[in-house]
GUDOTOR-884617 format. One line per field, with one value per atom (N, C-alpha, C, CB): x, y, z; atom name; residue in one letter. Coordinates in steps of 0.001 Angstrom, whole numbers, plus 524288, in hexadecimal, padded with zeros to 5 digits. Glycine has a CB too. Example, Ala and Ser with C-alpha at 12.3 -4.5 7.8 and 13.67 -1.06 7.14 Angstrom:
GUDOTOR-884617
u: 83386 / 8300C / 83390 / 82C2C / 83232 / 83566 / 83264 / 83704
v: 7E9C6 / 7EE6C / 7F31C / 7EE87 / 7F736 / 7FBDC / 8001E / 7FDAA
w: 81E78 / 81E78 / 81E78 / 82356 / 81BA8 / 81BE4 / 81EBE / 8165D
name: N / CA / C / CB / N / CA / C / CB
resn: A / A / A / A / S / S / S / S
***
This chain:
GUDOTOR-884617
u: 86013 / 85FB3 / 85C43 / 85D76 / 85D28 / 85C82 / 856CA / 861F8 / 852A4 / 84D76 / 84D4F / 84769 / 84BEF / 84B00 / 8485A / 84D2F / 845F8 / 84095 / 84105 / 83E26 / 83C18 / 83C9D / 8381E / 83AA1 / 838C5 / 8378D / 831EB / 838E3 / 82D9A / 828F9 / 828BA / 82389 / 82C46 / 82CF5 / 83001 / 82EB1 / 831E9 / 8361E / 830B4 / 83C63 / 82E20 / 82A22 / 8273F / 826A3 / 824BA / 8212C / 8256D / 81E5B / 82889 / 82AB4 / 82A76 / 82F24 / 82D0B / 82D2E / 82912 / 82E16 / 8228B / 81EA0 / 81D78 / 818F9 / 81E6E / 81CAC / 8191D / 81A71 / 81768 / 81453 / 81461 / 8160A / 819AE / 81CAF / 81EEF / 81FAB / 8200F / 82356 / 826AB / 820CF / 82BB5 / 82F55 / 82D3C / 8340F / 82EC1 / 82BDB / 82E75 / 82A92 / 8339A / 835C3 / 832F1 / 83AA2 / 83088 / 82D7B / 8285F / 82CA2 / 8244D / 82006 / 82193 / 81DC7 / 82590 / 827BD / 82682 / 82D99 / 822D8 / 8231E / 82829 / 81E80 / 82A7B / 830DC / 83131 / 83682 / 82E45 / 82E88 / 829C3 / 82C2F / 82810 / 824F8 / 82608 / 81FB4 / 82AC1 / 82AE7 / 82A79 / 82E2C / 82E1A / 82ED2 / 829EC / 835DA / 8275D / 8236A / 8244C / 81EEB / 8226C / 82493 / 825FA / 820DC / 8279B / 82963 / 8260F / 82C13 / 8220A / 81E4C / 821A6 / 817F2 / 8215A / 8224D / 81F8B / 81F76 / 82218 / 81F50 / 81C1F / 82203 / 817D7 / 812E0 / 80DF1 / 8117A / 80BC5 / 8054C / 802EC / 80289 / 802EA / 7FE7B / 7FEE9 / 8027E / 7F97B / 7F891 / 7FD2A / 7F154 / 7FF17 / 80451 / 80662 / 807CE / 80899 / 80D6D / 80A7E / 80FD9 / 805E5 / 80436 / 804B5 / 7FF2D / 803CB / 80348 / 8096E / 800F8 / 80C2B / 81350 / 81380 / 8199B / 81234 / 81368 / 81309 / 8115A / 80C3E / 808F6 / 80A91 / 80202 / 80E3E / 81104 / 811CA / 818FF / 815B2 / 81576 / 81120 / 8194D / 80D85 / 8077F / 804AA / 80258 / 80422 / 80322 / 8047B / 805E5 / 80875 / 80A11 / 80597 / 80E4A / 802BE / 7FECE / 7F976 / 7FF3C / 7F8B4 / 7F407 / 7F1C9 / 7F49D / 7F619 / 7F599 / 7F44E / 7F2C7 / 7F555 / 7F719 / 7F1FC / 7F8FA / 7EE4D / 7EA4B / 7E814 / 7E55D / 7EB99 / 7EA14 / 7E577 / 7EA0C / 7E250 / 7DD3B / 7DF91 / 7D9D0 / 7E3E4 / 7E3E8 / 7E22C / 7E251 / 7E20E / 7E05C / 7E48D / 7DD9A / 7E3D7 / 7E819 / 7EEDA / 7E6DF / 7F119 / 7F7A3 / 7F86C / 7FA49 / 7F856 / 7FC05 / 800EE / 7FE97 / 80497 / 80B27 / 80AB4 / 80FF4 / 80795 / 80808 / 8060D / 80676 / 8081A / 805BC / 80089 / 80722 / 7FD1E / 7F855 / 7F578 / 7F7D4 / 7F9E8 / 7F7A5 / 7F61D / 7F95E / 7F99C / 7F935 / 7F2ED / 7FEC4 / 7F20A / 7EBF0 / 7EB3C / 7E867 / 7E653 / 7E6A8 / 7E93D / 7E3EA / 7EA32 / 7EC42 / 7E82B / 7F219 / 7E81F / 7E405 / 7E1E6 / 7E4AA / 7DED8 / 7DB7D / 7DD85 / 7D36C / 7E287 / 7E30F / 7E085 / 7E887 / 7DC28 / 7D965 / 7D4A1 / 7D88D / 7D2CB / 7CE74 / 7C8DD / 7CE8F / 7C9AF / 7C33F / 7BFFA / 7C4BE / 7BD34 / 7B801 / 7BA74 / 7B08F / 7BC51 / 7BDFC / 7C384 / 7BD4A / 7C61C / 7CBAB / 7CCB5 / 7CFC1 / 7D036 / 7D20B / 7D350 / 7D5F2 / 7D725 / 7D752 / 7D39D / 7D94A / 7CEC0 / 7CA71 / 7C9D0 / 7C427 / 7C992 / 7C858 / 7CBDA / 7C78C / 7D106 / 7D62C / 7D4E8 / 7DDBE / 7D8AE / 7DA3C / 7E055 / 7DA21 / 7E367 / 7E7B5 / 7EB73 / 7E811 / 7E9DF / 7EC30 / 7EBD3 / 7EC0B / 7E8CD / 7E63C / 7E902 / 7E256 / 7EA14 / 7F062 / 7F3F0 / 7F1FF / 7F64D / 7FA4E / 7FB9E / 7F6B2 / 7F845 / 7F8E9 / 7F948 / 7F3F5 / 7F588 / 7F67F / 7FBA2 / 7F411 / 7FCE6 / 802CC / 80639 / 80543 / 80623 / 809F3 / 80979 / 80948 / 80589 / 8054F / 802C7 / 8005E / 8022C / 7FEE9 / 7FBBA / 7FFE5 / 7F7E8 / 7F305 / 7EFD1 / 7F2A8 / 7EB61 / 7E704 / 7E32B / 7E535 / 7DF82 / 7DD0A / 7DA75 / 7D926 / 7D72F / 7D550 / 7D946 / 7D29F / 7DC9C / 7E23E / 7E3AB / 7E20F / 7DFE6 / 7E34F / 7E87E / 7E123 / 7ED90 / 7F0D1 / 7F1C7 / 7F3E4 / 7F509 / 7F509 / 7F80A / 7F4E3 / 7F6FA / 7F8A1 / 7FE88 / 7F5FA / 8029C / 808E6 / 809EB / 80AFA / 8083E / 8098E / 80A8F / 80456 / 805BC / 80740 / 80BE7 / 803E4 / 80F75 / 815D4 / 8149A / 81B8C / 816F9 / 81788 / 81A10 / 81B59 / 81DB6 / 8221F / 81F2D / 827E9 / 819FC / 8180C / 815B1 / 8136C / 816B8 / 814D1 / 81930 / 81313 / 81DBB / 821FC / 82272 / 825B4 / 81D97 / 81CC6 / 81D71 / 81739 / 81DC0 / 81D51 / 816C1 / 82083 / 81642 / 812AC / 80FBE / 8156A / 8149B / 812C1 / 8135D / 81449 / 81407 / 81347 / 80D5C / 81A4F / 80DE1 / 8094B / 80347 / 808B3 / 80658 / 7FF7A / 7FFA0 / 8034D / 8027B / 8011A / 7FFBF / 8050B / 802C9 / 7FE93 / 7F953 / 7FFD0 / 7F639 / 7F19D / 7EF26 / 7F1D1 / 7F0C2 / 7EE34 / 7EF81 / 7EF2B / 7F2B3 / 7F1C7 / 7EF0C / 7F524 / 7EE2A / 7E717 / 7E3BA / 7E3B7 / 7E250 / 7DEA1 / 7DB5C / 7E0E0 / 7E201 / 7DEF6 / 7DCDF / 7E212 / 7DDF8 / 7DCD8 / 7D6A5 / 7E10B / 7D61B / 7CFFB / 7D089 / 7CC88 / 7C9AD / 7C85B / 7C886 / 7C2C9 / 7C9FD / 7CAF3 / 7C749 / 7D105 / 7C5F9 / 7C51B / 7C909 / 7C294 / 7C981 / 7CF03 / 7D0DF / 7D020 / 7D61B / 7D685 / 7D6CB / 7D1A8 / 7D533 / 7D2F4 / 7D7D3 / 7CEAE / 7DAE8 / 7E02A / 7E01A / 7E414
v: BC4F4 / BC5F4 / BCACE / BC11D / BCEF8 / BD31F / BD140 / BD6DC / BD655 / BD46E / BD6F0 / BD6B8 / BD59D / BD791 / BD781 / BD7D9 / BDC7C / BDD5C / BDC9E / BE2BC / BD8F6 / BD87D / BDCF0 / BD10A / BDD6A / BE10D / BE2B0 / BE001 / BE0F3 / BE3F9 / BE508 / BE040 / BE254 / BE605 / BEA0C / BE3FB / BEB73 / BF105 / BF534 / BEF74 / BF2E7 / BF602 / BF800 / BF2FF / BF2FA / BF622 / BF8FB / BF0B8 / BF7B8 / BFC22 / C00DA / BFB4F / C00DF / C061C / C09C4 / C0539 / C059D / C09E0 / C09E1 / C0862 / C0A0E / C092E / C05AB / C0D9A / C01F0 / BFD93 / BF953 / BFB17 / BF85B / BF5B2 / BF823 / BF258 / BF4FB / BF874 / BF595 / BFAA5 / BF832 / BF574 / BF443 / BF880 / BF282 / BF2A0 / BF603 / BED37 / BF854 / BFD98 / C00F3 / BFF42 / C01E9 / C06AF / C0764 / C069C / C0323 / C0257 / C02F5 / BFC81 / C0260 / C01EA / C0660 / C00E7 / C0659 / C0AED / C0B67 / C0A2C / C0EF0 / C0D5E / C1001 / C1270 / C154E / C17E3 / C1377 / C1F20 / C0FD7 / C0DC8 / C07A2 / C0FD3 / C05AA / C0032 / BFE5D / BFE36 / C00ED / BFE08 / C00EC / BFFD9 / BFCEC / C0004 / C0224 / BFCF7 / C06CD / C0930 / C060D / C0D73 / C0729 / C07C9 / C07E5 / C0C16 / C02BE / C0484 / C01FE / C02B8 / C07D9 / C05B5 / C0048 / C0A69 / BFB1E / BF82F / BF9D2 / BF544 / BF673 / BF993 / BF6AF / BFEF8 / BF4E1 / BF32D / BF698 / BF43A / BF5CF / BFBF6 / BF665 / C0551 / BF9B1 / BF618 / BF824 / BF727 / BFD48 / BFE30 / BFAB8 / C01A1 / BF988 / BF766 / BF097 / BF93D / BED6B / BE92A / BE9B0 / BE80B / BEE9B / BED01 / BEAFC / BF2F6 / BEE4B / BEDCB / BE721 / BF2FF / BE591 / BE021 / BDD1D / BDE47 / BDDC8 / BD91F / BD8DB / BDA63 / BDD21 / BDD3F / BD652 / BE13F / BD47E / BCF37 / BC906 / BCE40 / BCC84 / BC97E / BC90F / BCEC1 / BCBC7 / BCD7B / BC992 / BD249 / BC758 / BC2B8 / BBF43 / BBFAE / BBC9A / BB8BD / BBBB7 / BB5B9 / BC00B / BC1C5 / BC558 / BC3EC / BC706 / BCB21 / BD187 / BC967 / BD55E / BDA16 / BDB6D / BDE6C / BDA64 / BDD4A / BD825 / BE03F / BD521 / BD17E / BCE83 / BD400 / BCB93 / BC97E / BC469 / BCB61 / BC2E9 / BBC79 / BBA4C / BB9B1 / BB57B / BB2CB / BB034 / BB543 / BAE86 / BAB1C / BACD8 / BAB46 / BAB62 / BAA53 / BAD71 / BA23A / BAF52 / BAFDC / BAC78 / BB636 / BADCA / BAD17 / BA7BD / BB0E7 / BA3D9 / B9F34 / B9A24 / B9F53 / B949B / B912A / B9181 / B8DB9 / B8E52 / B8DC3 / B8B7E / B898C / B88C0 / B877A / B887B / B85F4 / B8EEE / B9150 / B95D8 / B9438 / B93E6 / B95D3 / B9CEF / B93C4 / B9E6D / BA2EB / BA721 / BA303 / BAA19 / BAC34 / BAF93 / BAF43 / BB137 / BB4B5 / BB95D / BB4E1 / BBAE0 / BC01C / BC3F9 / BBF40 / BC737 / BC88B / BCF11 / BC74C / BCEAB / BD334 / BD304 / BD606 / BD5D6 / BD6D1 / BD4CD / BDCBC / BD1CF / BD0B9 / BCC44 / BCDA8 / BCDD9 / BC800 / BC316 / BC584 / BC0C8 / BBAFF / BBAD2 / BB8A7 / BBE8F / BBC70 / BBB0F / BC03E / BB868 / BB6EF / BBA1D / BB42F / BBF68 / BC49A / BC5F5 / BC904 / BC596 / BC99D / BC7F9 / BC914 / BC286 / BC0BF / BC147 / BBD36 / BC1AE / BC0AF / BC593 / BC095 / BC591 / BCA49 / BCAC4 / BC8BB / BCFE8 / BD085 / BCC83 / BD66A / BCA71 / BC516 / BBEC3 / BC542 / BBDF1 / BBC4D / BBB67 / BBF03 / BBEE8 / BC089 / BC005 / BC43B / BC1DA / BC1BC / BBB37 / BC36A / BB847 / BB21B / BAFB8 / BAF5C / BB1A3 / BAE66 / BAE6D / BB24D / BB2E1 / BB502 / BB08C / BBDB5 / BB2F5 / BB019 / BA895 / BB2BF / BA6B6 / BA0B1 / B9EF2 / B9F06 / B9FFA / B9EF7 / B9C2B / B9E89 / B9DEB / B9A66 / B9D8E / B979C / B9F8F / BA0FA / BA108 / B9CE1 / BA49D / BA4A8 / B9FB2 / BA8EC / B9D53 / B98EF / B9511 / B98B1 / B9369 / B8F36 / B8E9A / B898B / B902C / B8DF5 / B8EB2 / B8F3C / B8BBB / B8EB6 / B9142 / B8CB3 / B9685 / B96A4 / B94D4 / B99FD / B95BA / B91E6 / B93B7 / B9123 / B9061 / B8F81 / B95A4 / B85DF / B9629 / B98FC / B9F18 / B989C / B9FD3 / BA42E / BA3D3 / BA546 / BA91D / BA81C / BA94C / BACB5 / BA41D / BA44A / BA92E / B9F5D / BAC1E / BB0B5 / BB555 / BB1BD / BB61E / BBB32 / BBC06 / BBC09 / BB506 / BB457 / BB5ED / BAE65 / BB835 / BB9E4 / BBFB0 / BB75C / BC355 / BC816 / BC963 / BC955 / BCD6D / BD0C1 / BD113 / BD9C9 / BD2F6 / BD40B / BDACA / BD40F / BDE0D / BE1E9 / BE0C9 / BE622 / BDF44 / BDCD5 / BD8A7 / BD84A / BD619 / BD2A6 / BD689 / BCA2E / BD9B3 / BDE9D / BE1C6 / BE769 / BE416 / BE6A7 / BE373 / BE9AC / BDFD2 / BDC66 / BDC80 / BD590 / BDA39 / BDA70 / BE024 / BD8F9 / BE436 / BE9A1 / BEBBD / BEDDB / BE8F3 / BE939 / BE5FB / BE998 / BE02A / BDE28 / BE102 / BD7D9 / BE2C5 / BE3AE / BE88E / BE4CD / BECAB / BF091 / BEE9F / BF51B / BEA7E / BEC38 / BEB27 / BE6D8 / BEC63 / BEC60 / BE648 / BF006 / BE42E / BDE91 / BDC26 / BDDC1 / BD86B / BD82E / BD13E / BD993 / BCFD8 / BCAE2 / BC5FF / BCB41 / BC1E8 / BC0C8 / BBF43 / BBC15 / BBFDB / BBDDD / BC201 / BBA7D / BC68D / BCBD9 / BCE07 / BCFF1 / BCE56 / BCFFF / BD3B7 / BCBDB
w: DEC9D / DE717 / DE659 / DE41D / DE379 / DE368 / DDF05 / DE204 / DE12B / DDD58 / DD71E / DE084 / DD34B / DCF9A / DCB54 / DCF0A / DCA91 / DC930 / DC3BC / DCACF / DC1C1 / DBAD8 / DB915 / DB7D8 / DB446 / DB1C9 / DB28A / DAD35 / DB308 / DB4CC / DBBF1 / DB28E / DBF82 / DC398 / DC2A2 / DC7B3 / DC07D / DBF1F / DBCF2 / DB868 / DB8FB / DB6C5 / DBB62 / DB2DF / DBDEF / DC48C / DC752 / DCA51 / DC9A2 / DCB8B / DC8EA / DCC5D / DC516 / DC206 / DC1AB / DBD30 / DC184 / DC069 / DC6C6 / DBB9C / DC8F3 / DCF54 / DD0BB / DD1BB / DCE20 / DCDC0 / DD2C2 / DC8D6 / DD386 / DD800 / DDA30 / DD760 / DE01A / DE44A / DE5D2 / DE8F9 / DE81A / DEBA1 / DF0EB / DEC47 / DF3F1 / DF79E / DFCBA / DF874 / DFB1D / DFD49 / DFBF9 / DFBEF / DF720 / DF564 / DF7C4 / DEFCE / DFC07 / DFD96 / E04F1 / DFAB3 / E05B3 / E0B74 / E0D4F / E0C5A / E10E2 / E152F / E18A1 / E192F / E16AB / E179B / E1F6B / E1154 / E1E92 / E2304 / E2896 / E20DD / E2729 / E2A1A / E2954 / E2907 / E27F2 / E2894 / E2C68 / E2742 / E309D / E3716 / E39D6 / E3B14 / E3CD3 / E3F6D / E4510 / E3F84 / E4598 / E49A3 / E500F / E49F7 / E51A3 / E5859 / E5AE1 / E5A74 / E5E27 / E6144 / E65F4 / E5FFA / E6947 / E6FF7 / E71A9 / E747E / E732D / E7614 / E7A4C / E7785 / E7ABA / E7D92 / E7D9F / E7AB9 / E7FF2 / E8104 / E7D67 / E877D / E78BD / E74F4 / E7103 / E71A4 / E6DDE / E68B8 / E63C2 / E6649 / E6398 / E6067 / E607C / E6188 / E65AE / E6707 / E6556 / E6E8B / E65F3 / E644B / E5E80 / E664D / E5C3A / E561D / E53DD / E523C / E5638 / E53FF / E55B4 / E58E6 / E59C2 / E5B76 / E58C7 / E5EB8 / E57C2 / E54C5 / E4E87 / E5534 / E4C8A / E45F7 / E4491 / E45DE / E4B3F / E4930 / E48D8 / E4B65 / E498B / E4A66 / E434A / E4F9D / E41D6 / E3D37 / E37DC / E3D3F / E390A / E35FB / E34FC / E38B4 / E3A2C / E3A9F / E39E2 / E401A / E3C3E / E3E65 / E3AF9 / E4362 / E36DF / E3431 / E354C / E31C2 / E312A / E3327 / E3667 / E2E92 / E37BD / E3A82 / E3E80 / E35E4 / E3F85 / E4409 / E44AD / E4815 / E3FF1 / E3EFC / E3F00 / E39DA / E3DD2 / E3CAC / E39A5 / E3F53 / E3860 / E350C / E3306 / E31EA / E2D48 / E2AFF / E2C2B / E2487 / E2DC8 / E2E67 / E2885 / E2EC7 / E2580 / E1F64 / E1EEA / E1E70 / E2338 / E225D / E23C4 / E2669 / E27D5 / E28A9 / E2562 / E2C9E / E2614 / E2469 / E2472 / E263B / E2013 / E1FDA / E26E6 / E1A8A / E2618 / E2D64 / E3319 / E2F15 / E3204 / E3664 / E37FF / E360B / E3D6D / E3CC8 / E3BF4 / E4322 / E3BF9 / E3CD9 / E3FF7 / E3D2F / E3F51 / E44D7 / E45DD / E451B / E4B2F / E4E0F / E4E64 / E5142 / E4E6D / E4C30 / E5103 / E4BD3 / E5254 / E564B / E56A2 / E5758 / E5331 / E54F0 / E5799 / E5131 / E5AA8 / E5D8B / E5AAC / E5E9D / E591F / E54BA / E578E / E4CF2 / E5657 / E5AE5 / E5B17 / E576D / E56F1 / E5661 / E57ED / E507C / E58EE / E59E8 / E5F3B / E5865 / E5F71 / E655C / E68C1 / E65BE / E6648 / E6A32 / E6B63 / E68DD / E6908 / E6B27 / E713C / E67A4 / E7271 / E7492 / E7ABA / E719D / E7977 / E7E52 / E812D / E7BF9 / E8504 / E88A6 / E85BF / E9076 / E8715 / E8678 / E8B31 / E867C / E8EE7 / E8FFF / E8F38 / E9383 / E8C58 / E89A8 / E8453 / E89FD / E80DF / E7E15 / E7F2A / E7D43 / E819B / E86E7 / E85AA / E8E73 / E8AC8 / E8A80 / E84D6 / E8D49 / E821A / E7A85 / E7A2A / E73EB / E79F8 / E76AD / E7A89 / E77BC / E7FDE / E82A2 / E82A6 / E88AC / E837B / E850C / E7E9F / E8BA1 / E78C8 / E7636 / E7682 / E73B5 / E7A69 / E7C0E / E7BDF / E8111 / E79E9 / E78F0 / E7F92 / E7405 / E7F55 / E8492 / E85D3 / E8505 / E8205 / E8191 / E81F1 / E7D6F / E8223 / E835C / E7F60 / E85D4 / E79A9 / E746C / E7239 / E708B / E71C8 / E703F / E6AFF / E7168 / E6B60 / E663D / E6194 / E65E5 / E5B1A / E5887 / E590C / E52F6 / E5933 / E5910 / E52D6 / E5676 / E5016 / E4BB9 / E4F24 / E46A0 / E52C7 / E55D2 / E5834 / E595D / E5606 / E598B / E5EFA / E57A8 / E603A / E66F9 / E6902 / E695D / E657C / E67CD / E67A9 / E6424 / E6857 / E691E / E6F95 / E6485 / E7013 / E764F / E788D / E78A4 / E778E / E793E / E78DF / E76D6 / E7692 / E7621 / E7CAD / E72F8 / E7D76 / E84FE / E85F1 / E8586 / E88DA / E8B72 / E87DD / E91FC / E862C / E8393 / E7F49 / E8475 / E7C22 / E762F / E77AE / E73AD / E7AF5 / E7754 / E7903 / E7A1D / E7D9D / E824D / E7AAA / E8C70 / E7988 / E747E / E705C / E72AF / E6F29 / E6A56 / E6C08 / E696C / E7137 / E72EA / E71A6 / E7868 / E73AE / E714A / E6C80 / E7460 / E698E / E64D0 / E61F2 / E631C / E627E / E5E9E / E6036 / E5F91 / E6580 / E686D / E6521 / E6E1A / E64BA / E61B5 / E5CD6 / E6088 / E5B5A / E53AA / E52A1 / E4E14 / E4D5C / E4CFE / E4CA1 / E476A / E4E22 / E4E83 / E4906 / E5114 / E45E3 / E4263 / E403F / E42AD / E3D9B / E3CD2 / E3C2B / E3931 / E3C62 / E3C76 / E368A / E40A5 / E35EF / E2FEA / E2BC0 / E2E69 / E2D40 / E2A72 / E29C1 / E2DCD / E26C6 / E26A1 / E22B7 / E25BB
name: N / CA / C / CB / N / CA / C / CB / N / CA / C / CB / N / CA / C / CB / N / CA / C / CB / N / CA / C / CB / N / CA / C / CB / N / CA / C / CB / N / CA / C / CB / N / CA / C / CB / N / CA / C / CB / N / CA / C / CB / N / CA / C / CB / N / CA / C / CB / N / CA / C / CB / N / CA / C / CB / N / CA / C / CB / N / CA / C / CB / N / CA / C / CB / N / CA / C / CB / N / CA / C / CB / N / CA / C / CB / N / CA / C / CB / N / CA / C / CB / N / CA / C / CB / N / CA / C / CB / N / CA / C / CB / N / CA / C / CB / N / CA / C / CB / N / CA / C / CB / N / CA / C / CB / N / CA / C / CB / N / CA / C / CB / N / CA / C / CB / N / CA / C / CB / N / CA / C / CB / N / CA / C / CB / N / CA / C / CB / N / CA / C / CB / N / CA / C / CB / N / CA / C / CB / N / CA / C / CB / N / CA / C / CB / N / CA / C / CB / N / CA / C / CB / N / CA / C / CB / N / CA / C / CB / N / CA / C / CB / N / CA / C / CB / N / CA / C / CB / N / CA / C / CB / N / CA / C / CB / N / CA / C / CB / N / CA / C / CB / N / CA / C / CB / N / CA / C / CB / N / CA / C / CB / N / CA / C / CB / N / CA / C / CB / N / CA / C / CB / N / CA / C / CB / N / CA / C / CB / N / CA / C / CB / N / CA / C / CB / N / CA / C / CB / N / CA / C / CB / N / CA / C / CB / N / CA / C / CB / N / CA / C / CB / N / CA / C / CB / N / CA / C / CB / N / CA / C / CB / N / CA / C / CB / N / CA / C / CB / N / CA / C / CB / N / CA / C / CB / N / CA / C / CB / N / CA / C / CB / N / CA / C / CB / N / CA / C / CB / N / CA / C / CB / N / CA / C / CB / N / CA / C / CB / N / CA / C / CB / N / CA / C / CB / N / CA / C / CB / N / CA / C / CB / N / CA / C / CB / N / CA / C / CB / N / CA / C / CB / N / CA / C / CB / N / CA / C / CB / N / CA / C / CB / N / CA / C / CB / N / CA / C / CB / N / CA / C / CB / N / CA / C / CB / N / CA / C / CB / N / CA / C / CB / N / CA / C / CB / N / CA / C / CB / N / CA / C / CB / N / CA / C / CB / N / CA / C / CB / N / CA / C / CB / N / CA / C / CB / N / CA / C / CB / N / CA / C / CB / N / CA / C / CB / N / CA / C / CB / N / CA / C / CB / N / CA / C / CB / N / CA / C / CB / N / CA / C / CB / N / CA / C / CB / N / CA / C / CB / N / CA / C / CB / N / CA / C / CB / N / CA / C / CB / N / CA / C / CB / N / CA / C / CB / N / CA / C / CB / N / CA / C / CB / N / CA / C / CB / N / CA / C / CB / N / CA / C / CB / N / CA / C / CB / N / CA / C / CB / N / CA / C / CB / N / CA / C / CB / N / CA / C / CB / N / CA / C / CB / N / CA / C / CB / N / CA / C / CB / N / CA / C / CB / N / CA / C / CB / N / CA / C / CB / N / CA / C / CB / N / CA / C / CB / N / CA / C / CB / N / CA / C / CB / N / CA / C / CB
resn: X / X / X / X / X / X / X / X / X / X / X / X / X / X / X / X / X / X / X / X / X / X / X / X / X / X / X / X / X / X / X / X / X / X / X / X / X / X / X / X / X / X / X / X / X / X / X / X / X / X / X / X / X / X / X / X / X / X / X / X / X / X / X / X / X / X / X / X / X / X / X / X / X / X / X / X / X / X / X / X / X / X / X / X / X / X / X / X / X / X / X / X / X / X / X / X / X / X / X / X / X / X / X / X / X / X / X / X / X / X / X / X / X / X / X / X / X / X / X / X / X / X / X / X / X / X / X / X / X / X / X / X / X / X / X / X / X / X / X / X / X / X / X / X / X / X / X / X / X / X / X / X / X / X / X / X / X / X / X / X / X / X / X / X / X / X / X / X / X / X / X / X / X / X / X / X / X / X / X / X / X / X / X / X / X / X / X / X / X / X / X / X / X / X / X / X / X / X / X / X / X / X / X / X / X / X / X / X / X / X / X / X / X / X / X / X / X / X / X / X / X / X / X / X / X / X / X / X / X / X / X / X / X / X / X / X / X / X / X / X / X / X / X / X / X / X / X / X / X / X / X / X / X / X / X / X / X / X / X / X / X / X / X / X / X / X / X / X / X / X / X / X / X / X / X / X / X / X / X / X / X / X / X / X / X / X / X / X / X / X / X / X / X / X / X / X / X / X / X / X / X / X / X / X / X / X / X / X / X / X / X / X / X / X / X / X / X / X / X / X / X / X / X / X / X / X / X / X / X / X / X / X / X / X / X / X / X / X / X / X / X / X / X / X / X / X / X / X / X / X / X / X / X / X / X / X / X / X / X / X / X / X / X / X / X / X / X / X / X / X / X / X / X / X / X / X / X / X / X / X / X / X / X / X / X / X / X / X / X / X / X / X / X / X / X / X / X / X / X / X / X / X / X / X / X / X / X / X / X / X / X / X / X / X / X / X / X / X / X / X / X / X / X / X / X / X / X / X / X / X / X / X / X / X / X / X / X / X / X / X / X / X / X / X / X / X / X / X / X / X / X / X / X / X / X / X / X / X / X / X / X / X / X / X / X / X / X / X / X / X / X / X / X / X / X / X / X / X / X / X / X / X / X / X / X / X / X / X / X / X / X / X / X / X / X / X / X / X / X / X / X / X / X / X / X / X / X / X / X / X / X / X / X / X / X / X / X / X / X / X / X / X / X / X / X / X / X / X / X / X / X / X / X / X / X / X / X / X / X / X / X / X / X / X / X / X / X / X / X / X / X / X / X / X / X / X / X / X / X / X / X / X / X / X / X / X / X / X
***
């Protein structure tokens, strides 16, 4: 069903008040570029796009947004005193992703998709140098 605008959206449009949201589109920069697969934090940032859902755009964690009230925090995957990365080795990562078991034996919570433990060896070596680089963040700080 085709949308249509009643009479004081016609007015905002008209004075430029409102936007389409074609008219706000960075049209020349929607798709984000082509990074060569590769052990580099570039190549971790393009990866981790699908991390961002839980963890949010700058990787602090904290509340879920998109999930049930039930689902716990998710993890501060930046370099900051309290987070759990600070703490791992990049095998250490490695094993999380792959066995979701934590260094300590804890497993992790089921909400984390199991299918990232199915990332390669160069996807998950670049996610690792990509938290690694980011600034240390507090968790939750979104």
């Amino acid at each position: 069903m085709p949308t249509e605008l009643g009479p004081v959206s016609r007015v905002l449009l008209a004075t430029g008040k409102m936007k389409l949201a074609a008219d706000v589109i960075d049209h020349p920069n929607v798709m984000p570029k082509a990074i060569a697969p590769g052990v580099s934090a570039d190549y971790g940032r393009y990866v981790a796009a699908s991390c961002m859902g839980c963890h949010g755009v700058n990787f602090s964690g904290g509340k879920i947004e998109v999930g049930p009230p039930s689902w716990p925090q998710a993890a501060n995957l930046t370099p900051h005193a309290d987070a759990r990365l600070k703490k791992w080795t990049e095998a250490d990562f490695l094993q999380v992703m792959r066995a979701a078991k934590r260094p300590d034996g804890t497993d992790l919570d089921p909400v984390m998709p199991r299918a990232f433990g199915q990332m390669n060896d160069v996807e998950l070596k670049a996610l690792w140098a990509f938290f690694k680089s980011l600034p240390a963040t507090a968790t939750g700080v979104r």
